[in-house]
C-alpha positions as CSV (number, residue, x, y, z in Angstrom):
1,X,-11.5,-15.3,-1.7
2,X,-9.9,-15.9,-5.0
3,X,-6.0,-15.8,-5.9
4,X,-4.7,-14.8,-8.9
5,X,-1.0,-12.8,-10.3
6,X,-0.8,-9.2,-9.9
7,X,2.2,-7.1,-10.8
8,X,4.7,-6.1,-7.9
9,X,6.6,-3.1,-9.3
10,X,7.7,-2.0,-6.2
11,X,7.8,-3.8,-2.7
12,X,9.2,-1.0,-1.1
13,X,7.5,-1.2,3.2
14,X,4.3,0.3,3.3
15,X,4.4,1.4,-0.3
16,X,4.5,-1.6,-2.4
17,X,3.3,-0.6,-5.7
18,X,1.0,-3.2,-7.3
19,X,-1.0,-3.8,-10.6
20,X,-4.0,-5.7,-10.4
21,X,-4.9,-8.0,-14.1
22,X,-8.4,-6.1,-14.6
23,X,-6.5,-3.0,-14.2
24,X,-4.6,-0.3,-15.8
25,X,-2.5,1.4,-13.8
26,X,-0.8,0.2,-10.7
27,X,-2.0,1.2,-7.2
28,X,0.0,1.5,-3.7
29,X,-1.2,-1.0,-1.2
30,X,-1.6,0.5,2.4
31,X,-1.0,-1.8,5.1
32,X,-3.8,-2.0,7.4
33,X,-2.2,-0.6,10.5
34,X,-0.8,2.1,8.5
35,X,-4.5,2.7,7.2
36,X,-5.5,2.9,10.8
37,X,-2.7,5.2,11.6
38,X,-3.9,7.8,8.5
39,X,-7.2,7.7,9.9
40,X,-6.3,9.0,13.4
41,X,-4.0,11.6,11.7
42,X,-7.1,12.9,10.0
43,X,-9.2,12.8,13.1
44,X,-6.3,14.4,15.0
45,X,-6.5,17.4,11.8
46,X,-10.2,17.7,12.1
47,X,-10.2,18.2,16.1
48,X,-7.2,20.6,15.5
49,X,-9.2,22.6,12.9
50,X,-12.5,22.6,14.5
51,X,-15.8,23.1,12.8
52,X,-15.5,26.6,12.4
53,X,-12.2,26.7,10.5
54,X,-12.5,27.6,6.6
55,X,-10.8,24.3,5.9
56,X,-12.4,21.9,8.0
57,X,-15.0,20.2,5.8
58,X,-12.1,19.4,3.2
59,X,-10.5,17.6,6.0
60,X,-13.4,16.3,6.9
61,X,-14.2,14.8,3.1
62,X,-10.8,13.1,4.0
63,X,-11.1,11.6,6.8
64,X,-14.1,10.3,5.3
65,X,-12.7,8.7,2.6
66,X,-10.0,7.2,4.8
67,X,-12.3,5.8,7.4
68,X,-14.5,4.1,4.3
69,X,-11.4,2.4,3.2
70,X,-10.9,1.2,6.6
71,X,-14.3,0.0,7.4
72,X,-13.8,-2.4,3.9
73,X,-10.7,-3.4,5.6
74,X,-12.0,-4.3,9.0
75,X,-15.4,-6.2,7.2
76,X,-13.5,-8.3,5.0
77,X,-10.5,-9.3,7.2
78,X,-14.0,-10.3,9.5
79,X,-14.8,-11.7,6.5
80,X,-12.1,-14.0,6.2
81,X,-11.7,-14.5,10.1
82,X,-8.6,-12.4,10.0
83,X,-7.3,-10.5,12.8
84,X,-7.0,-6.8,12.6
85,X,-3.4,-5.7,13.2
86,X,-4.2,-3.0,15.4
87,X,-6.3,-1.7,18.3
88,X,-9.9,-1.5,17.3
89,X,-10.3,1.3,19.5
C-alpha cells in the first residue's frame, strides 16, 4: 500500500469524483457495497433476459466487467486484511 494526494472534485455519496496524479482525467469511485449491489443488478438482468434473448450477451459482457472489478476489490481488501462491507454470498 502506498499513499499519496489525489484530486477530490466531487465528494458527493457513492459518486465522489477523484483524479489520481498518474492520471488525466478524473474517475468516480464506487463504493464497494455499491459495486456489490451493481453486480447483482446485472445478474438479476441476465436471469431476466435469459440466454435466448437478442440482448443477453451484451448484458452478459456487463456483468462481466462488473464482477472483474469486484473480484480486484474483494483480493486486495484480502490483501490488506480488510473486511468486505457486504455479504460475500
Amino acid at each position: 500500500m502506498r499513499e499519496t494526494v489525489v484530486e477530490i472534485l466531487s465528494d458527493q455519496t457513492n459518486a465522489a469524483v477523484m483524479r489520481h496524479p498518474d492520471r488525466q482525467f478524473p474517475g468516480v469511485l464506487i463504493q464497494g457495497d455499491s459495486l456489490s449491489g451493481l453486480c447483482r443488478d446485472a445478474d438479476e438482468l441476465c436471469e431476466l433476459l435469459g440466454r435466448n434473448s437478442e440482448h443477453f450477451e451484451e448484458a452478459n459482457l456487463l456483468r462481466n466487467k462488473l464482477q472483474s472489478y469486484l473480484v480486484h476489490y474483494k483480493s486486495t481488501l484480502l490483501e490488506h486484511d480488510i473486511p468486505l462491507p457486504f455479504s460475500d454470498r
